[in-house]
VMD Tcl script that builds the backbone (N, CA, C; Angstrom):
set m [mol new atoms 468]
animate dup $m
set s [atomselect $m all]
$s set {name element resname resid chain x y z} {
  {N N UNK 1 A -52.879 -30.171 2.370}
  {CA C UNK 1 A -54.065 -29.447 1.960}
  {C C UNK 1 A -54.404 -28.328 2.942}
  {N N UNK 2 A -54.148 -28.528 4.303}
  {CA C UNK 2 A -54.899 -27.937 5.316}
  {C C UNK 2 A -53.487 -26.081 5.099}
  {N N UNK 3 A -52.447 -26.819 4.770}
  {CA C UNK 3 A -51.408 -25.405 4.504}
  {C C UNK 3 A -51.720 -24.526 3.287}
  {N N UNK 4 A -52.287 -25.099 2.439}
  {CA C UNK 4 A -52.546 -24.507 1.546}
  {C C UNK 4 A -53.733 -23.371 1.774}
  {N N UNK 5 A -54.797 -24.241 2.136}
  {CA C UNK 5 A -55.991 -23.384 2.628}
  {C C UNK 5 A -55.582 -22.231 3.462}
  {N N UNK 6 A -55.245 -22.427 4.662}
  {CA C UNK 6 A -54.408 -21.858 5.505}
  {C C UNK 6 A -53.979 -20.842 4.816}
  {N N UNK 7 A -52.932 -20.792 4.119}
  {CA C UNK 7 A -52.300 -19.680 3.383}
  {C C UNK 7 A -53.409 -18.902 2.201}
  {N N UNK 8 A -54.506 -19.383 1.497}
  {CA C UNK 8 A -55.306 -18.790 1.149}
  {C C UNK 8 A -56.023 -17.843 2.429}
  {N N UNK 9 A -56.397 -18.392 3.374}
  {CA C UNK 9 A -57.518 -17.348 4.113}
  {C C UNK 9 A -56.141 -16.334 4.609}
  {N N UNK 10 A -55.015 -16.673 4.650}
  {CA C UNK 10 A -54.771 -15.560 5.471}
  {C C UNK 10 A -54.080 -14.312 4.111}
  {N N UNK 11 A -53.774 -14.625 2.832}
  {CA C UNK 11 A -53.607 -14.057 2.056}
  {C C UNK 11 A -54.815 -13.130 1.606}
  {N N UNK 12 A -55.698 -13.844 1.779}
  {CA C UNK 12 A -57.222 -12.873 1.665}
  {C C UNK 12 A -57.711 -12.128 2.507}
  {N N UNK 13 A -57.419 -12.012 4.007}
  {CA C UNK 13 A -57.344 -11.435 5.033}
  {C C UNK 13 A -56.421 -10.316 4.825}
  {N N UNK 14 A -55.110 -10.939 4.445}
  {CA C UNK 14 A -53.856 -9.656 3.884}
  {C C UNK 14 A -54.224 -8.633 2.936}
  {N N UNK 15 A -55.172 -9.399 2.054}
  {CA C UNK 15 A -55.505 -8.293 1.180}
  {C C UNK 15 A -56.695 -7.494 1.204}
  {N N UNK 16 A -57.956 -7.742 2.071}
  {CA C UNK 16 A -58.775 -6.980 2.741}
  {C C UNK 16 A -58.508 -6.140 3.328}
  {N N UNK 17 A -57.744 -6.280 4.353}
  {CA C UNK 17 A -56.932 -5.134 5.136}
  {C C UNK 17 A -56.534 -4.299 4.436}
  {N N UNK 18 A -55.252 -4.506 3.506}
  {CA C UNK 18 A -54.883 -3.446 2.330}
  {C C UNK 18 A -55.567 -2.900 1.643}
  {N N UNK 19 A -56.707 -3.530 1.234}
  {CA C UNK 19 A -58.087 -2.814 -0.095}
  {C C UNK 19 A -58.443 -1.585 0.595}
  {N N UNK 20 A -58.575 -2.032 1.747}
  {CA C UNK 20 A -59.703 -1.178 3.037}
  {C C UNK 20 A -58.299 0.156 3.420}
  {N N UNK 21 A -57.388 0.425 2.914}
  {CA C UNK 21 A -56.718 0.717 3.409}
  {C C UNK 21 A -56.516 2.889 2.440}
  {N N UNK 22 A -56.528 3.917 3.690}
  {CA C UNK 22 A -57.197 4.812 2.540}
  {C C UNK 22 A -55.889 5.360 2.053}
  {N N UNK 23 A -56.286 5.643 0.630}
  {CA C UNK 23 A -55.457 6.270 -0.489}
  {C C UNK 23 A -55.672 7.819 -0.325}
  {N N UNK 24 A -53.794 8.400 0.163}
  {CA C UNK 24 A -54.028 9.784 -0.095}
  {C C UNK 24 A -53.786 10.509 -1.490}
  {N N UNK 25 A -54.538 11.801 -1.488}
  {CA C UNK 25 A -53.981 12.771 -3.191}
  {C C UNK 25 A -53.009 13.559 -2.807}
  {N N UNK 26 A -51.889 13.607 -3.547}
  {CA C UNK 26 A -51.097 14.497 -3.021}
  {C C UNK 26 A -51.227 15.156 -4.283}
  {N N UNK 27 A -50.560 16.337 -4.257}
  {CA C UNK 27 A -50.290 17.702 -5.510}
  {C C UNK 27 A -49.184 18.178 -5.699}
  {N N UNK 28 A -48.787 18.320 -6.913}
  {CA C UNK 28 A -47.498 19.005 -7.248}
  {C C UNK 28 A -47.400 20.318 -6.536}
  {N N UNK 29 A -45.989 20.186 -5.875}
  {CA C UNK 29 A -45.312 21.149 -5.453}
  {C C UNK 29 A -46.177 21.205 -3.724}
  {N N UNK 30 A -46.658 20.611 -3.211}
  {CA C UNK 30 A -47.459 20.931 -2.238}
  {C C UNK 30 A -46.590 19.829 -0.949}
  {N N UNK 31 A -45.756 19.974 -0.270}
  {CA C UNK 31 A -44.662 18.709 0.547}
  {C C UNK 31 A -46.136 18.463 2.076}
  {N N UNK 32 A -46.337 17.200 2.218}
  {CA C UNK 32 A -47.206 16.984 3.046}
  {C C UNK 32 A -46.135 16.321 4.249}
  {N N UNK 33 A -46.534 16.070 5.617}
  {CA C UNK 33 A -46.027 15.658 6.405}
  {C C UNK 33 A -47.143 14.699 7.279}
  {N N UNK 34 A -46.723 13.195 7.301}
  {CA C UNK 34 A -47.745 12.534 7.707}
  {C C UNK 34 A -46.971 11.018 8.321}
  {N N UNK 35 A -47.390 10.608 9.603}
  {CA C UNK 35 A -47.515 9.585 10.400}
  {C C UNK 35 A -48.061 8.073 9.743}
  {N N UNK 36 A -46.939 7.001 9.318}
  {CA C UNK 36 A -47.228 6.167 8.358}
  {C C UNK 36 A -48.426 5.483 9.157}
  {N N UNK 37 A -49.291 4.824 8.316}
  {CA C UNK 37 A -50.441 4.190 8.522}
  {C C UNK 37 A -50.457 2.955 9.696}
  {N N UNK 38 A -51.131 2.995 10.672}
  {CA C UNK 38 A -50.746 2.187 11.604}
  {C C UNK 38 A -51.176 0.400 11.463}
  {N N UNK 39 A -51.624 0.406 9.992}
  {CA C UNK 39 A -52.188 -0.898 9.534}
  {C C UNK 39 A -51.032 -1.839 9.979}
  {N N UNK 40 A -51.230 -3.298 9.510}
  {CA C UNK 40 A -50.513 -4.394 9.664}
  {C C UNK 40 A -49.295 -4.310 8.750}
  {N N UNK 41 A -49.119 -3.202 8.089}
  {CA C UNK 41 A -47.792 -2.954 7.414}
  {C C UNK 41 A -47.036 -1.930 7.728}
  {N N UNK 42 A -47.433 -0.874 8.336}
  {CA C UNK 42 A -46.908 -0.174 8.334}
  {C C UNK 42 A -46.501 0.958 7.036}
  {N N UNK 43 A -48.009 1.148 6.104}
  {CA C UNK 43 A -47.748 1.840 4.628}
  {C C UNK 43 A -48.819 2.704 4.947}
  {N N UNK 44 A -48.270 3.681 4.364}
  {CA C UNK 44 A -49.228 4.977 3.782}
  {C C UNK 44 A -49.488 4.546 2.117}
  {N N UNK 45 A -50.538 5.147 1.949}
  {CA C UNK 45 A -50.921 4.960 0.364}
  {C C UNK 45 A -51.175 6.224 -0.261}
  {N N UNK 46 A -50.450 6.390 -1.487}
  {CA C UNK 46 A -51.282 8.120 -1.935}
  {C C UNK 46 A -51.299 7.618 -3.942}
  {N N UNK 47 A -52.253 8.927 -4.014}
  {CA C UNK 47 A -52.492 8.551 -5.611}
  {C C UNK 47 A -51.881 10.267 -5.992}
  {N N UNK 48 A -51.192 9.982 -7.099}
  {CA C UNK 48 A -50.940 11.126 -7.908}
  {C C UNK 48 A -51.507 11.303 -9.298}
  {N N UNK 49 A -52.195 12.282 -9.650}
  {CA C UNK 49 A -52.554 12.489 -10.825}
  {C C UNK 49 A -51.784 13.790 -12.176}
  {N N UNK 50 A -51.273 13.468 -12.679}
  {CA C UNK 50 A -50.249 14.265 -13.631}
  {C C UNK 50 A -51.490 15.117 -14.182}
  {N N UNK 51 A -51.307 16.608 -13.716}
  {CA C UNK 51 A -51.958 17.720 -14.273}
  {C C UNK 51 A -51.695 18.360 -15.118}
  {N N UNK 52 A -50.675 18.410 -15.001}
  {CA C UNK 52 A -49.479 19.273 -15.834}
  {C C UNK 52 A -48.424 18.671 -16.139}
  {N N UNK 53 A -47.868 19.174 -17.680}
  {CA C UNK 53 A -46.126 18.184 -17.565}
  {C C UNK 53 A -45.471 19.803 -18.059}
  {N N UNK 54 A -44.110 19.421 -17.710}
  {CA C UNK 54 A -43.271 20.687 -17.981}
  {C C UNK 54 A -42.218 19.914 -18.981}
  {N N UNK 55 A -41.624 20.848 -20.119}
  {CA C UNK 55 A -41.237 20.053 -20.921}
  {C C UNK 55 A -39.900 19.364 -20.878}
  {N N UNK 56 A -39.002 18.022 -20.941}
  {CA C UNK 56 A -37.714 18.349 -20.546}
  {C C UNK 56 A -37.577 17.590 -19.122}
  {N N UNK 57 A -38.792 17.619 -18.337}
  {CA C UNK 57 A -38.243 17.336 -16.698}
  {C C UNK 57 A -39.145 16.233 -16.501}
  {N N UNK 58 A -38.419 15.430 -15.490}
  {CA C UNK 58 A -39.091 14.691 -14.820}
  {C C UNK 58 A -39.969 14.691 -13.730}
  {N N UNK 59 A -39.971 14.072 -13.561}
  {CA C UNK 59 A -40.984 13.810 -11.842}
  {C C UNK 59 A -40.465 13.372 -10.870}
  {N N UNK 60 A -40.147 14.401 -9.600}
  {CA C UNK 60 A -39.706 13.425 -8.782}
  {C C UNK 60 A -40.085 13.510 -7.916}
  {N N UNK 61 A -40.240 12.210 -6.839}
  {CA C UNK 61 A -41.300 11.338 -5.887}
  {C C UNK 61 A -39.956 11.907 -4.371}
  {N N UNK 62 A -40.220 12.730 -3.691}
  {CA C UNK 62 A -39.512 13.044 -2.594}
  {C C UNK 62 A -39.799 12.449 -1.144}
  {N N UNK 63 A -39.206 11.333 -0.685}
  {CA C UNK 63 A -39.932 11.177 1.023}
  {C C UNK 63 A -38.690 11.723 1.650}
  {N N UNK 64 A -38.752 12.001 2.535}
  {CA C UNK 64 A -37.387 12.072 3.528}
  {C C UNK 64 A -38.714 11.959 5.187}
  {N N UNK 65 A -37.517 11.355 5.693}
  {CA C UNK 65 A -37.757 11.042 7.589}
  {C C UNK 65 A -37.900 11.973 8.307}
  {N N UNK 66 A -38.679 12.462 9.210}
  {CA C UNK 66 A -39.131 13.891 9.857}
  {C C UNK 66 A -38.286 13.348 11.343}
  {N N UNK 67 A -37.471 12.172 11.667}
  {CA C UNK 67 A -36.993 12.346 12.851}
  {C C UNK 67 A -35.491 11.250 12.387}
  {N N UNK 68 A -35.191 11.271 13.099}
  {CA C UNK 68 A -33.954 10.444 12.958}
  {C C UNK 68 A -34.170 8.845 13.253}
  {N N UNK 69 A -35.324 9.022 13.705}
  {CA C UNK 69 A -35.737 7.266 13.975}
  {C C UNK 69 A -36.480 6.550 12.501}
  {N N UNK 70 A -37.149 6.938 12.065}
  {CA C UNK 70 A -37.719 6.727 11.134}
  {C C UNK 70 A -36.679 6.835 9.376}
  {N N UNK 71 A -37.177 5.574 8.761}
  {CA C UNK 71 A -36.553 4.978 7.238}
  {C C UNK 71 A -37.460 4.394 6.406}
  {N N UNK 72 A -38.608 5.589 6.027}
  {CA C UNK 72 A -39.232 5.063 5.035}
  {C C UNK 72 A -38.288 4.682 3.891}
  {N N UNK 73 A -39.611 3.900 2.954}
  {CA C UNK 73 A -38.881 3.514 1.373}
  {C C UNK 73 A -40.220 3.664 0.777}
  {N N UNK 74 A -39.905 3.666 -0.249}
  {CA C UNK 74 A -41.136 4.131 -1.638}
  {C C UNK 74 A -41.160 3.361 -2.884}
  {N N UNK 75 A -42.308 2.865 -3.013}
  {CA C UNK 75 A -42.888 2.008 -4.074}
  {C C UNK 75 A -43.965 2.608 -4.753}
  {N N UNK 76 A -43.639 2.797 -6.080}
  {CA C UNK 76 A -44.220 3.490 -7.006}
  {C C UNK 76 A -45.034 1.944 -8.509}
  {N N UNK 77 A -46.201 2.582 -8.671}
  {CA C UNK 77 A -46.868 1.800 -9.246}
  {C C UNK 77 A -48.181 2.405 -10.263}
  {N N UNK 78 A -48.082 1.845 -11.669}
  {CA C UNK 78 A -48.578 3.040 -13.022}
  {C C UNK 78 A -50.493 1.987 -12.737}
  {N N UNK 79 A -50.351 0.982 -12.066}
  {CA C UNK 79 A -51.676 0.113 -12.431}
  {C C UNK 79 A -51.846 -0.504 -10.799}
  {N N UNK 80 A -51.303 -0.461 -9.989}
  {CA C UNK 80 A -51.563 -1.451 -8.497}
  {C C UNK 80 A -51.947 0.050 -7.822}
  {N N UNK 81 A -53.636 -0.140 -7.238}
  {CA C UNK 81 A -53.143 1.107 -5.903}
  {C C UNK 81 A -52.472 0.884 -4.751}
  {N N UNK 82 A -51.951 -0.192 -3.972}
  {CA C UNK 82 A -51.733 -0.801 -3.636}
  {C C UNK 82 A -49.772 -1.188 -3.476}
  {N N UNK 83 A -49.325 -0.392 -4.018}
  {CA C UNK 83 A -47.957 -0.838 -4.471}
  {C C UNK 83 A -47.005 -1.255 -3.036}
  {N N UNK 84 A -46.258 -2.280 -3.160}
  {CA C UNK 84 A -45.498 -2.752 -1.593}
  {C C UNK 84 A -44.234 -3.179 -2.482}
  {N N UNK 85 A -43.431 -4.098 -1.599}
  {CA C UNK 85 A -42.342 -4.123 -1.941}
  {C C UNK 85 A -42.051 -5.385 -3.256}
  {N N UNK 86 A -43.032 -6.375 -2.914}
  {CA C UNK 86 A -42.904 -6.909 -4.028}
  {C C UNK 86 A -44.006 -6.948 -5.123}
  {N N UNK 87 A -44.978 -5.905 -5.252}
  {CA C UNK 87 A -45.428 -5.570 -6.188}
  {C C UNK 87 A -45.422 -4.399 -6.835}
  {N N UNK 88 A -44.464 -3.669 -7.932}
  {CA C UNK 88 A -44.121 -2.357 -7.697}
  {C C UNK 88 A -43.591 -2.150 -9.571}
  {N N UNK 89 A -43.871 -0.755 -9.539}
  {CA C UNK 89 A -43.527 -1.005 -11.350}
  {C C UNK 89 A -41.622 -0.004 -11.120}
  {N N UNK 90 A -41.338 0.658 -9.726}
  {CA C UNK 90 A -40.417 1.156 -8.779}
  {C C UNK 90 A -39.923 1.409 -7.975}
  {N N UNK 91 A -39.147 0.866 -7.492}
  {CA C UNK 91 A -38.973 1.200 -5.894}
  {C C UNK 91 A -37.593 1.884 -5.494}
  {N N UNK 92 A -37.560 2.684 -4.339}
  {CA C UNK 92 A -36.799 3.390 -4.081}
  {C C UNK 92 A -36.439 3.315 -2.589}
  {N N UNK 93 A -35.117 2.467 -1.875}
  {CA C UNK 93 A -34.927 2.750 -0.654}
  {C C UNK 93 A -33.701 2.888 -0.476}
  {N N UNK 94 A -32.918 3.471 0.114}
  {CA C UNK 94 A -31.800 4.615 1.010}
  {C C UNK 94 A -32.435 4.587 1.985}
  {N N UNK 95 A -31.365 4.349 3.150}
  {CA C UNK 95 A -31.643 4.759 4.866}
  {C C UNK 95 A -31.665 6.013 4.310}
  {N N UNK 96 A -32.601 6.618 5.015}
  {CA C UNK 96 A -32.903 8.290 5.375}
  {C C UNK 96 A -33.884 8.359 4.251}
  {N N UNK 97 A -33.100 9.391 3.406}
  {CA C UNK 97 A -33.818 10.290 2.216}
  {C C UNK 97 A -33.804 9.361 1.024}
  {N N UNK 98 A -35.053 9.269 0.324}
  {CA C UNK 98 A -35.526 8.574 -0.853}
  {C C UNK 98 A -36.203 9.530 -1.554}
  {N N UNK 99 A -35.383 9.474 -2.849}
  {CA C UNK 99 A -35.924 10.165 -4.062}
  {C C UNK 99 A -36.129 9.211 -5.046}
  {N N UNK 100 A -37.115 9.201 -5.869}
  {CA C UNK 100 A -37.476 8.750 -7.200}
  {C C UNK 100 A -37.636 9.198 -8.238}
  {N N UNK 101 A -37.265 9.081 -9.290}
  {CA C UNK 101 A -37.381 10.107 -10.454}
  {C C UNK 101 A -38.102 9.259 -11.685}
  {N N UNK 102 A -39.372 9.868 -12.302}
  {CA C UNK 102 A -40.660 8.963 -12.626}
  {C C UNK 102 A -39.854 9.917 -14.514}
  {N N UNK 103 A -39.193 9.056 -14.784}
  {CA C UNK 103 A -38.308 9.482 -16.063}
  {C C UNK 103 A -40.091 10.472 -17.055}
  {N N UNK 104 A -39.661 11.753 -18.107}
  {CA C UNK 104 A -40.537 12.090 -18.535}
  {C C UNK 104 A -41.363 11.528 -19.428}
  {N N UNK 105 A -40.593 10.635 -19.874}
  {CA C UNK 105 A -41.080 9.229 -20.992}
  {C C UNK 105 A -42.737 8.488 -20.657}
  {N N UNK 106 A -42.681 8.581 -19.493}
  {CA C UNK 106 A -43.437 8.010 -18.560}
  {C C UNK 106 A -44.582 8.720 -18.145}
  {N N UNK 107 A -44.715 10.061 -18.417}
  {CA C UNK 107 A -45.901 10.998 -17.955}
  {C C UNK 107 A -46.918 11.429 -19.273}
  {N N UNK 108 A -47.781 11.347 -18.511}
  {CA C UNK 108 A -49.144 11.965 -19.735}
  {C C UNK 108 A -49.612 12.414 -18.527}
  {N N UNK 109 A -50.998 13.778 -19.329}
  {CA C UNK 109 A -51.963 14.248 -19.121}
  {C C UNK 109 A -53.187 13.223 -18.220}
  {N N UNK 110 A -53.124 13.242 -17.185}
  {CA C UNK 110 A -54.676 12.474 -16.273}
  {C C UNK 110 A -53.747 11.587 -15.891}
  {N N UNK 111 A -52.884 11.047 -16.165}
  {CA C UNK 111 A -51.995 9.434 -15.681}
  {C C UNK 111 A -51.551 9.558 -14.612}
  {N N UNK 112 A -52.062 8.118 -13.647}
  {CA C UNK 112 A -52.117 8.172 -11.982}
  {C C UNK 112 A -51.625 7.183 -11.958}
  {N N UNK 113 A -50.584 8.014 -10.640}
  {CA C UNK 113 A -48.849 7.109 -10.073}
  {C C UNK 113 A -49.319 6.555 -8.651}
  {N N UNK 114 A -49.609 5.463 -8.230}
  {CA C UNK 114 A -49.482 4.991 -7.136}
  {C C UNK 114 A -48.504 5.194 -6.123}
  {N N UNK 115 A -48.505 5.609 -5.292}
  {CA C UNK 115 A -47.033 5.639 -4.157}
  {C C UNK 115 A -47.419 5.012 -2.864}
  {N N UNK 116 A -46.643 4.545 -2.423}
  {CA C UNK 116 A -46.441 3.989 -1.301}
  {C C UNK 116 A -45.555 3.881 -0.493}
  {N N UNK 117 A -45.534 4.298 0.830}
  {CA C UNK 117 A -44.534 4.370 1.889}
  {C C UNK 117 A -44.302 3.833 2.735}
  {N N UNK 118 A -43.576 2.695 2.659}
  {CA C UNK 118 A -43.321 1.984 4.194}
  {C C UNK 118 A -42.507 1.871 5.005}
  {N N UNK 119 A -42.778 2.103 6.025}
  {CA C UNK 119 A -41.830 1.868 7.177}
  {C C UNK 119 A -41.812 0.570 7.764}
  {N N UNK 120 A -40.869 -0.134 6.956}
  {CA C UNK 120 A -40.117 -1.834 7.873}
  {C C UNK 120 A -39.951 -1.952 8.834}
  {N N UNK 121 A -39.307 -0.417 10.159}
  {CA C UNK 121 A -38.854 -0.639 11.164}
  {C C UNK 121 A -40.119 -0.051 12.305}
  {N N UNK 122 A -41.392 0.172 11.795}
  {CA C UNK 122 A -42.243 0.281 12.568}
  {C C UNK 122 A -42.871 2.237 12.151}
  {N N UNK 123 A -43.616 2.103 12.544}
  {CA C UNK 123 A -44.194 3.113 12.975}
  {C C UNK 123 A -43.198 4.278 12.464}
  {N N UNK 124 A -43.596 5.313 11.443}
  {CA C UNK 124 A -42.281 6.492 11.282}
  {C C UNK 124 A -43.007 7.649 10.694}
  {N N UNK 125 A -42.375 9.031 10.705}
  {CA C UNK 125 A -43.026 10.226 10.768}
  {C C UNK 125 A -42.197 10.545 9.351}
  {N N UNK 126 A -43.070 11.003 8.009}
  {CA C UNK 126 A -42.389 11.665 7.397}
  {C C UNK 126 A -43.279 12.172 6.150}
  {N N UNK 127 A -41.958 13.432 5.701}
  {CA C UNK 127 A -42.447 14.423 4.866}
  {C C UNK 127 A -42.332 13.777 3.139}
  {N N UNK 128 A -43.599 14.233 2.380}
  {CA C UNK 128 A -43.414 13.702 0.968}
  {C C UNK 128 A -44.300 14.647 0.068}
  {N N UNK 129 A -43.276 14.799 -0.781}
  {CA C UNK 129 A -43.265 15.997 -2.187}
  {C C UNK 129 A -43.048 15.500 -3.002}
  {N N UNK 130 A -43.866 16.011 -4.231}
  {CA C UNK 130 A -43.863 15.481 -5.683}
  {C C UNK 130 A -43.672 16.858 -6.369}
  {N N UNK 131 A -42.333 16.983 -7.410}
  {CA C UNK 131 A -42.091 18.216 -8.099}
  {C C UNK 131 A -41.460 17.787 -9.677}
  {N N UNK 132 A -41.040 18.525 -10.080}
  {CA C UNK 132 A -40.485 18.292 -11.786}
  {C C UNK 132 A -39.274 19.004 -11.687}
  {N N UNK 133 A -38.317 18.007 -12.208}
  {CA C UNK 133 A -36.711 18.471 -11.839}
  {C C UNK 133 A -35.928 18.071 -13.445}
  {N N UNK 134 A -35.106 19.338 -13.614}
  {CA C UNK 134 A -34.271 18.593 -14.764}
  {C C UNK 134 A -33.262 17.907 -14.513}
  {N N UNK 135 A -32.795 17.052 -15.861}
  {CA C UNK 135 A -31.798 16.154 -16.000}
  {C C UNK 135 A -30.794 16.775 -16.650}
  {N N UNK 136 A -29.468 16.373 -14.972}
  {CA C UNK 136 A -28.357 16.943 -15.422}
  {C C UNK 136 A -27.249 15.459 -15.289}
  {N N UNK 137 A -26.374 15.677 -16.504}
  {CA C UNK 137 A -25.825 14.913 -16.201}
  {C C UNK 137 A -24.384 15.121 -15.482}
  {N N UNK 138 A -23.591 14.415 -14.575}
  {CA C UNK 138 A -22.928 14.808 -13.525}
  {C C UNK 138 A -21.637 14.061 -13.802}
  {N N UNK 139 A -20.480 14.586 -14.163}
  {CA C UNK 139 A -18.978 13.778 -14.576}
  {C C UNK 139 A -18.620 14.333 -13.392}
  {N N UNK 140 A -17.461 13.498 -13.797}
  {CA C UNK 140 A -15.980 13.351 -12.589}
  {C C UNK 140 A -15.745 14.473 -12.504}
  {N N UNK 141 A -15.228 15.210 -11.203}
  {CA C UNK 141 A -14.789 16.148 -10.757}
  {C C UNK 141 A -15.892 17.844 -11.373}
  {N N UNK 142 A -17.061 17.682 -11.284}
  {CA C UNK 142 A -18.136 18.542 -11.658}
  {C C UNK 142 A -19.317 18.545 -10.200}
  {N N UNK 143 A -19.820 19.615 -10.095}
  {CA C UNK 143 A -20.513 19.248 -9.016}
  {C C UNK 143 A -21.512 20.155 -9.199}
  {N N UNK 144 A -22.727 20.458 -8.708}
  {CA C UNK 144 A -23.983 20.907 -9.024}
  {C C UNK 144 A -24.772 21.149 -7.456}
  {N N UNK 145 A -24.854 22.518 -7.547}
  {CA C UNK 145 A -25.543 22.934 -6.096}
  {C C UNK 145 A -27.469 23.062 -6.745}
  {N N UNK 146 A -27.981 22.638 -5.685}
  {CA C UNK 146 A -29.773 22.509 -6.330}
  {C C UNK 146 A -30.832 23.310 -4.779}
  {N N UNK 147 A -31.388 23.930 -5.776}
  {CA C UNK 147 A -32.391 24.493 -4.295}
  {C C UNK 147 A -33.740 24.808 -4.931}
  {N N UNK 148 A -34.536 24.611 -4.070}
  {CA C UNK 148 A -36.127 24.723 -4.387}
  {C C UNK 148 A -36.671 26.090 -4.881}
  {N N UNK 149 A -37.159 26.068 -5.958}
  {CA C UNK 149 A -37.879 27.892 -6.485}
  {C C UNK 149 A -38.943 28.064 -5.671}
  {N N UNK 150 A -39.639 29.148 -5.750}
  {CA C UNK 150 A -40.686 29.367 -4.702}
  {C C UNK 150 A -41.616 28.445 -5.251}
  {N N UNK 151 A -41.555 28.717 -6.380}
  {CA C UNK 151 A -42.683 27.705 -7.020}
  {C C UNK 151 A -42.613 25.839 -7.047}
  {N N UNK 152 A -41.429 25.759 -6.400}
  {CA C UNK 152 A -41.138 24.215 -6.016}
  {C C UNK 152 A -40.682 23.429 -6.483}
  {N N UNK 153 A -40.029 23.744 -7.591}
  {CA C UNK 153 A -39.282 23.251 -8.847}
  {C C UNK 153 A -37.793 22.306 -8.136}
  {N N UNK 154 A -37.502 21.543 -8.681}
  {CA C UNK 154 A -35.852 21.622 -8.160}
  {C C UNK 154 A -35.198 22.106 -9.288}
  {N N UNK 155 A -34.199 23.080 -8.946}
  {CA C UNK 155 A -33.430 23.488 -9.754}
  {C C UNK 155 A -31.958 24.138 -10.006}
  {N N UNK 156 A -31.314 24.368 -10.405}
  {CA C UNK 156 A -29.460 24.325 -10.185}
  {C C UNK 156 A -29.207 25.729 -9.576}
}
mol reanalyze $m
mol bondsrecalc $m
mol representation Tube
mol addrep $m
C-alpha cells in the first residue's frame, strides 16, 4: 500500500512541475534559438497555431543542436500540452538533426500542435523552425538538392 501511495504523490509532484512548466509560441517561418528548460526534465514546451495552410505541403517541425554536445528529440502532440516521450501523438529522434513532417491531412485553420523538446543527455542549446515543405518522392539513384526561400519555405 505504502508503494502505491508513494508512487501517487510523486507522480503528482511530476505533474505539477510539468503543468507549471511555460509553453512557448513559435511562428511560421520565424527559426528561434533557445536553451532547453532547466526543469526536472530537461524539455522546452512550445504551442503552434496553423495560420495559414499552403496547398500540397506539409509542415515541418525543424530542431537541430546549436553545439555538438547537445541531442535534442521532438514530441509532437494535436491534444497534450505537455507532450514527452511516452505521451505523444509523434515523435521524432536522430542524434543531431530532427525533422518532423506534420503530413497536410492533418492541418486546419486555428489547429494547435504541441511540441516538445528534450534533451535526455542534460542540459542542450538549440535552434527550432516550423515551415511548409513539399512532398517529393525520392527513387534509387535520384537525388534532390533543397534550400530555404527567403520567405522560408523548403524547397528543391
Amino acid at each position: 500500500m505504502r508503494a502505491v501511495l508513494w508512487s501517487l504523490v510523486f507522480s503528482t509532484s511530476i505533474l505539477n512541475i510539468i503543468c507549471n512548466a511555460v509553453i512557448h509560441d513559435l511562428s511560421l517561418n520565424s527559426p528561434e534559438t533557445y536553451l532547453s528548460s532547466p526543469n526536472n526534465d530537461n524539455t522546452t514546451y512550445f504551442k503552434f497555431v496553423i495560420k495559414e495552410i499552403i496547398p500540397d505541403e506539409d509542415l515541418a517541425v525543424i530542431v537541430r543542436p546549436a553545439d555538438f554536445k547537445s541531442d535534442p528529440d521532438v514530441f509532437i502532440s494535436e491534444r497534450n500540452p505537455y507532450p514527452s516521450p511516452q505521451i505523444n501523438d509523434q515523435a521524432c529522434f536522430q542524434y543531431g538533426y530532427d525533422v518532423c513532417f506534420i503530413p497536410k491531412e492533418r492541418l486546419a485553420i486555428n489547429k494547435i500542435f504541441y511540441i516538445a523538446v528534450n534533451c535526455p543527455q542534460g542540459t542542450c542549446k538549440f535552434h527550432i523552425s516550423v515551415l511548409y515543405a513539399e512532398e517529393n518522392l525520392l527513387t534509387f539513384n535520384q537525388t534532390f538538392e533543397y534550400y530555404y526561400q527567403e520567405k522560408g519555405n523548403l524547397k528543391k
